[in-house]
N, C-alpha and C positions, 0 to 999 in steps of 0.2 A: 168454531166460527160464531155461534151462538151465543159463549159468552164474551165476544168480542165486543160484538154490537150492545150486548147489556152493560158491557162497565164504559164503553163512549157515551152511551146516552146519560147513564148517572152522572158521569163526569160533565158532560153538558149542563145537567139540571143541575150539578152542584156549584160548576161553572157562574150560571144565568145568577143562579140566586145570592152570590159573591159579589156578583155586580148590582143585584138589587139592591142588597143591606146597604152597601156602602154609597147610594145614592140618600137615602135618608135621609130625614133631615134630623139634627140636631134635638135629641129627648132632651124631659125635664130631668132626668135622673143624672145626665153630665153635667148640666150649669143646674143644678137645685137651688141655687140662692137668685137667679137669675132668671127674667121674664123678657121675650121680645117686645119690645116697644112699642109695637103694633097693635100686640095684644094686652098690654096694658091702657093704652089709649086706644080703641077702637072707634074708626071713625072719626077722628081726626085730620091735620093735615101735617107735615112731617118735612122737616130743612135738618139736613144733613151738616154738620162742619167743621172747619178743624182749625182749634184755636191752643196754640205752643205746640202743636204733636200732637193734641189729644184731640178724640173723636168726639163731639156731643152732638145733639138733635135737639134741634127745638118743637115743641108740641103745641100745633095750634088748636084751641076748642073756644066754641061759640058755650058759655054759660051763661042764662038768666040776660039773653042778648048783647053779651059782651063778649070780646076775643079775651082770651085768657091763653098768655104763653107761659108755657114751664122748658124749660132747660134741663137735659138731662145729659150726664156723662156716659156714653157707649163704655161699659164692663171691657165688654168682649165682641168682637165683629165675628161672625163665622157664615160662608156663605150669604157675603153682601149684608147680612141683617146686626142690626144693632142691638145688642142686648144690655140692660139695665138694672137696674138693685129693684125688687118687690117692693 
């Protein structure tokens, strides 16, 4: 009875933490070539869009008091977020 209750509860924690990993978010060691957008512009402001099929984001940044937009083509979407070339 003893070791009943010890291989449910392992199976629980082994359970739980099944469901951790796979909440995760996306490492740098699966997209290596690849940086979130966000965190390549940080602080920014960020338009989402889809021009023939393809996903890009526009980046908006205030330099030297100017708006300054760059255009970038989404790689890869994973979990809503855009990811771009380094």
């Amino acid at each position: 009875m003893f070791q009943n209750k010890i291989k449910k509860a392992v199976g629980a924690v082994a359970f739980a933490g099944a469901l951790l990993v796979s909440g995760l978010p996306v490492s740098a060691d699966t997209l290596p070539e690849l940086i979130w957008v966000r965190d390549k512009y940080p602080g920014a402001q960020y338009e989402y869009k889809v021009i023939n099929g393809e996903r890009y984001v526009d980046v908006y940044r205030v330099i030297n008091g100017k708006t300054d937009v760059t255009r970038e083509k989404c790689e890869t979407m994973y979990q809503d977020r855009c990811y771009v070339k380094k």
